[in-house]
N, C-alpha and C positions, 0 to 999 in steps of 0.2 A: 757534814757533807762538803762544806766547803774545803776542807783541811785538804779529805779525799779528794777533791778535784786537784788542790795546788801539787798534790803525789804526780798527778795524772800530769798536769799541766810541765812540771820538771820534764817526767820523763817525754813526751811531745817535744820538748823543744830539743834535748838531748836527739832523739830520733832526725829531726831536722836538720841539725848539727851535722847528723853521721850522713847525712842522704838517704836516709831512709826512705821505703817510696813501697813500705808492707802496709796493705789494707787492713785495717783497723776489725774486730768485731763487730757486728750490727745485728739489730735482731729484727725479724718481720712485724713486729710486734710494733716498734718503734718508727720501720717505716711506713708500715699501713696507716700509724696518726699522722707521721709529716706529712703526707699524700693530703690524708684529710684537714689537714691546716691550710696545706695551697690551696684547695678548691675554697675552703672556708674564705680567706682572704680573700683571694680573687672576686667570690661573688662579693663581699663588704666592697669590693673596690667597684662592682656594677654600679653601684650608688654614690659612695665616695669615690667623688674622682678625684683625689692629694693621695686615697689609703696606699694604694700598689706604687713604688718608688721605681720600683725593676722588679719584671722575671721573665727568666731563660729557661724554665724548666719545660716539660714535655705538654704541649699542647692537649694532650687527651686530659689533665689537669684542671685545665677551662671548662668554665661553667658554660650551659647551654643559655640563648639569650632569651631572656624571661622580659616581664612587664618590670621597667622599674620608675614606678611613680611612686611607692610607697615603699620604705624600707619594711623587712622584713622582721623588724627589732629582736623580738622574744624571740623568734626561731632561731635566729644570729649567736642569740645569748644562752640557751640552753642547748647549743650544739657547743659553744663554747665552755661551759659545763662540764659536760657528758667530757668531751678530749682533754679538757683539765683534770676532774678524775682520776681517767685512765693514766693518764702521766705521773699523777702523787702515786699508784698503784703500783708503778712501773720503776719510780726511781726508787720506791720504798725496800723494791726486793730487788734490783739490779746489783750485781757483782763488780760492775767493770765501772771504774769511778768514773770514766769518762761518757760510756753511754748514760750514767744517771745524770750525771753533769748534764747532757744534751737534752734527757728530759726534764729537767730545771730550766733550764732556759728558754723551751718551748714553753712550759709554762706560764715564762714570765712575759715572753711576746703574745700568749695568748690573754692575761691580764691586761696589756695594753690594747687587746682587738676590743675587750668590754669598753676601757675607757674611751675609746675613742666612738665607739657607736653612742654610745650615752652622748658625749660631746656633739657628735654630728645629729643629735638629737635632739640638740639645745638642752641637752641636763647637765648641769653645770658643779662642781663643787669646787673646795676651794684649790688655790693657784698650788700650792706644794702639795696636796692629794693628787690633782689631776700628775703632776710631773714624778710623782711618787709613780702611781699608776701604768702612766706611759711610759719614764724611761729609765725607772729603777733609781733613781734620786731625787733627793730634795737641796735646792740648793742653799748656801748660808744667807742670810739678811742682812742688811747695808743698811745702816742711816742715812741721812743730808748730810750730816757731820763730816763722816769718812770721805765719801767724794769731794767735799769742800777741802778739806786737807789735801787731798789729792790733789785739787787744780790750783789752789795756793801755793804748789812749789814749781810750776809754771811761772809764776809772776815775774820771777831770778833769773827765767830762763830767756823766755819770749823778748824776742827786742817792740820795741816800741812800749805804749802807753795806751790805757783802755782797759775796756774787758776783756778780759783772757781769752773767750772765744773768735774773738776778730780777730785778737793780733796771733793766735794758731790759726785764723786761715789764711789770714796772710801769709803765713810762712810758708802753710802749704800747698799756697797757689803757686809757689816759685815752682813745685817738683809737678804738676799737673801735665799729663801726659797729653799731647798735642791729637786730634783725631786721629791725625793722618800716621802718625808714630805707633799707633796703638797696635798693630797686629806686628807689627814690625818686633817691639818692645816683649810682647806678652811670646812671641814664638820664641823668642831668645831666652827668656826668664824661663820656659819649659824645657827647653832643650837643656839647658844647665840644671836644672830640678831631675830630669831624666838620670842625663850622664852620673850625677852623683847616688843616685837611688841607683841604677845598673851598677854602680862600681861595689857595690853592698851585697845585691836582691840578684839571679837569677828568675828576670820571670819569666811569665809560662810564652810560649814561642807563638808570634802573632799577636799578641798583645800592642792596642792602637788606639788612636784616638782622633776623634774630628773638631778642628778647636769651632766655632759659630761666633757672632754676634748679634746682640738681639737687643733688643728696647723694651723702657717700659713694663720692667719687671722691679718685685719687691725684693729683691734680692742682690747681688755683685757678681755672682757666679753660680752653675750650675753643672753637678756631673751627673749626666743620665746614662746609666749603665744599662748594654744593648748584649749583656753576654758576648760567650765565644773573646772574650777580654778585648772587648771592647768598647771605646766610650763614645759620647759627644760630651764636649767639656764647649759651656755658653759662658758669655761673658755680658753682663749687660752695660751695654755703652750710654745708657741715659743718665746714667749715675756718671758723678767726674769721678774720674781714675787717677792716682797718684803713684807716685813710679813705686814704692814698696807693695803696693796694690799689687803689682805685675809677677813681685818672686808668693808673696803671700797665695793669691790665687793658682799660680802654675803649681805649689806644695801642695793646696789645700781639694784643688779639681782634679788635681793628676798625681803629680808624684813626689813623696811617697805616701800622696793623701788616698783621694775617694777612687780613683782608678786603682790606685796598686791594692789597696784595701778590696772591693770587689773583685780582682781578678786574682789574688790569692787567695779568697775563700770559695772562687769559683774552683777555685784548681784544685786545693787541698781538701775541701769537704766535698762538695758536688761533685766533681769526678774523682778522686783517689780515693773517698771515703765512701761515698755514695748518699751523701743525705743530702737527700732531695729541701728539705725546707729553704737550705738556704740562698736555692734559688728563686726563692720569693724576699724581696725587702718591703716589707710592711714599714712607712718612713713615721708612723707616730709608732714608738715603737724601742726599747731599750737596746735594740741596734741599733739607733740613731746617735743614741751619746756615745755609744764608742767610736761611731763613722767620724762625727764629728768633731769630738775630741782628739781621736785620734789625728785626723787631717790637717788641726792647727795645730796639735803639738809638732809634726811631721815638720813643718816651718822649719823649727829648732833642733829638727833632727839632719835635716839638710842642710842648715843654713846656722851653726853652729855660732853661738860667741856674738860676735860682730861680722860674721861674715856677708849678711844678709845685705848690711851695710857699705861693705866694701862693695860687693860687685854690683851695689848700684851705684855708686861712685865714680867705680872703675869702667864701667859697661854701659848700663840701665840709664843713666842719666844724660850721657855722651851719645847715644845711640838716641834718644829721644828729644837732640837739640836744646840741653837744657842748661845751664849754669850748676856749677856745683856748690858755688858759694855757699852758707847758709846749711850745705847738708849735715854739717857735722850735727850744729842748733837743732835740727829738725828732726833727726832722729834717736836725740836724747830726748824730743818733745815723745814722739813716736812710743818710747820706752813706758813714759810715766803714763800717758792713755790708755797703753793694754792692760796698765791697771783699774783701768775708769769703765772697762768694760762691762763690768756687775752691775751698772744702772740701768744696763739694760733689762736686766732683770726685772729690778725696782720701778722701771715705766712698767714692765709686763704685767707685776703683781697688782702696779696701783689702778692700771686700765681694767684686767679682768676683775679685781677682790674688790677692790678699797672706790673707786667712783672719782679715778684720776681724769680730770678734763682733758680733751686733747691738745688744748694749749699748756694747760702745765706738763703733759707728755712732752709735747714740743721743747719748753722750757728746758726738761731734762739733758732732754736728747742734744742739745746747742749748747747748754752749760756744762756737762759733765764727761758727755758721748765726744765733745768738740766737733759734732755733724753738722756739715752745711744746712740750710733748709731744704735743698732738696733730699740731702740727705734723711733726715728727721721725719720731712712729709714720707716718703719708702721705708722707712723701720717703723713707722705706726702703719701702715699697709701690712708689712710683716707680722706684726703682733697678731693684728685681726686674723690674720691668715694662720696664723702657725701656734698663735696661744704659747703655751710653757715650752714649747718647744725651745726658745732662745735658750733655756741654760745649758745646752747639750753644747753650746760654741766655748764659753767661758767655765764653767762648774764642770763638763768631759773635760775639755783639756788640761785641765786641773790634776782631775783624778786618774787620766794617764799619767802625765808627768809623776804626780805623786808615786804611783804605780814603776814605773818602769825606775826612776831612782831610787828603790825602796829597793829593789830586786840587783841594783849594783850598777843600772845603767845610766850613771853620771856624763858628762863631758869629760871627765879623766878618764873614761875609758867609752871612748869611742866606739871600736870593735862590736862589745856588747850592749852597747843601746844601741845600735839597729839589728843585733840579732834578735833582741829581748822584743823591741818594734815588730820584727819581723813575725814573729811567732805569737804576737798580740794580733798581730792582723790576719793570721790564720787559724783563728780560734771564736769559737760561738762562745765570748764574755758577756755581762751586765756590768754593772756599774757598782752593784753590790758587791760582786765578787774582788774586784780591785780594791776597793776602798778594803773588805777584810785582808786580800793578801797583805797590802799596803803596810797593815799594821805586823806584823810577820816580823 
């Protein structure tokens, strides 16, 4: 079935290529269960308030408002059942590789509605089931070793003497964006993430966003999608921000991250195709790892090579009253980090599985993460909160990348890694399904 999709997936993109703009097949059959998947969702999200991420679809969808002191578990679970069923039923005898495709993938977001009701139920199993579960992978395991290798090649770099983790913050307190710089900084950093996505992307017309700042959140950034391609992109300010912070978040909230990602699948499924599901984002959910994956790989899809580099050099640093000295040191530091990102993992695994203290979490997170303590204290806030969710940042962007260079879109050819981008972000994938094209 997969084979059949990547037939289906060619010619889609081909089609997009030519402008094509002919509705697809669809059958009642197919929309009568997306229908019943929104309302399913929706009521799980009466109780959970994280389930429902965005939705824009049609109000009579909405569930009526009930008692909710007590989830409704089994009834939750055997209604997810019964429309799993009908979907194996459905793609078993489907003709058109792309509507079966669609019911696979329904499938697999309706796998993640179990695991997450069990989850929000306190039933708990282990860390690579639950992320199997939720977002169609499992991610690789890390030793102490590997990260220790890792920050050992810091030592050559970082100027002064000490522990590695002081003397990378000191480095990168020189690029620390000043308060007062910060909207200033961060509207610039979007407008350039923009310009270079529109020199790529036609998107759909009216397409916007409201940038916020806000405190006191476990997280760096937030895009709440409000339909109609429209965002609010938040930024939390309690957390210190450093000037690569400023292109990373405007790629990864906006463009050609979490914004162009939702309002191309608004455009291209929900209204040109008419399938209603995917104006529900279920955010525990194997649309999460491609959101996410996709949004940081998007970085390196705008901001190619070293370019990321230069224009805060040239720009980002100088507009935020800073010294450039030291940048070059700093984001060679920068480089060898985003490989130190899979410990976060390994705090995730050791907190939920293994009976990690949350000092040695701590530990991690300052020796390997190089997070401030404020930082450290907000990424175990994170954990509790979000569980296996973390490997969708490091383990998705992986398996996009992997993905889209497998299919020919390198940096030698430009052009087509953001076509190949582009018609990734207009497509109901998992995670499963790239990792097999991958190997292709």
């Amino acid at each position: 079935m997969v084979k059949r999709y990547l037939i289906a997936l060619s010619i889609g993109l081909t089609a997009l290529s030519c402008g094509s703009h002919d509705k697809p097949a669809t059958t009642p059959k197919l929309d009568s269960i997306a229908r019943e998947y929104i309302s399913l969702g929706l009521s799980i999200g009466r109780y959970d308030g994280d389930f429902v991420d965005a939705y824009y679809g049609p109000d009579s969808l909405r569930p009526a408002e009930t008692d909710r002191s007590q989830l409704p578990k089994e009834a939750f679970l055997q209604k997810i059942a019964d429309l799993k069923a009908a979907l194996a039923a459905t793609a078993a005898n489907e003709p058109n590789d792309t509507l079966a495709h669609r019911a696979e993938w329904l499938a697999a977001q309706l796998t993640a509605f179990e695991r997450r009701i069990q989850v929000f139920s306190r039933t708990f199993v282990p860390f690579d089931v639950e992320s199997k579960e939720l977002f169609d992978a499992v991610a690789p395991v890390y030793d102490e070793k590997h990260f220790q290798e890792l920050i050992a090649r810091l030592d050559q770099l970082l100027p002064g003497k000490g522990p590695i983790p002081a003397r990378y913050q000191a480095l990168a307190s020189r690029f620390l964006i000043p308060p007062a710089k910060i909207d200033t900084v961060f509207r610039t950093a979007i407008a350039e993430a923009r310009k270079r996505t529109l020199a790529h992307y036609a998107l759909p017309q009216g397409e916007d966003f409201k940038l916020e700042y806000v405190h006191d959140k476990p997280w760096s950034g937030y895009n709440w999608y409000k339909g109609n391609y429209k965002s609010i992109i938040q930024i939390n300010v309690s957390q210190p921000i450093y000037i690569e912070r400023a292109i990373d978040l405007a790629c990864h909230e906006g463009y050609p991250g979490h914004h162009v990602y939702n309002a191309l699948l608004e455009k291209n499924l929900f209204r040109d195709k008419g399938w209603a599901e995917i104006s529900l984002y279920p955010l525990f959910s194997p649309q999460s790892l491609i959101a996410e994956g996709s949004a940081n790989f998007g970085i390196s899809i705008a901001f190619p090579g070293r370019e990321q580099e230069d224009f805060c050099k040239k720009v980002l640093i100088p507009l935020a009253g800073l010294d450039t000295t030291g940048s070059s040191t700093y984001f060679e530091a920068i480089a060898i980090r985003s490989a130190l990102n899979y410990a976060r993992n390994e705090v995730a695994r050791g907190l939920l599985d293994k009976g990690m203290t949350d000092q040695e979490a701590k530990r991690w997170l300052t020796d390997y993460c190089l997070l401030p303590e404020k930082g450290a204290t907000d990424y175990l806030r994170f954990i509790r909160k979000y569980r296996s969710y973390v490997i969708n940042y490091n383990y998705g962007q992986d398996i996009v990348r992997k993905y889209i260079e497998s299919q020919g879109g390198t940096a030698a050819d430009p052009d087509k890694r953001w076509k190949l981008f582009e018609s990734l972000l207009s497509s109901e994938n998992k995670a499963g399904d790239l990792l097999e094209a991958s190997k292709k």
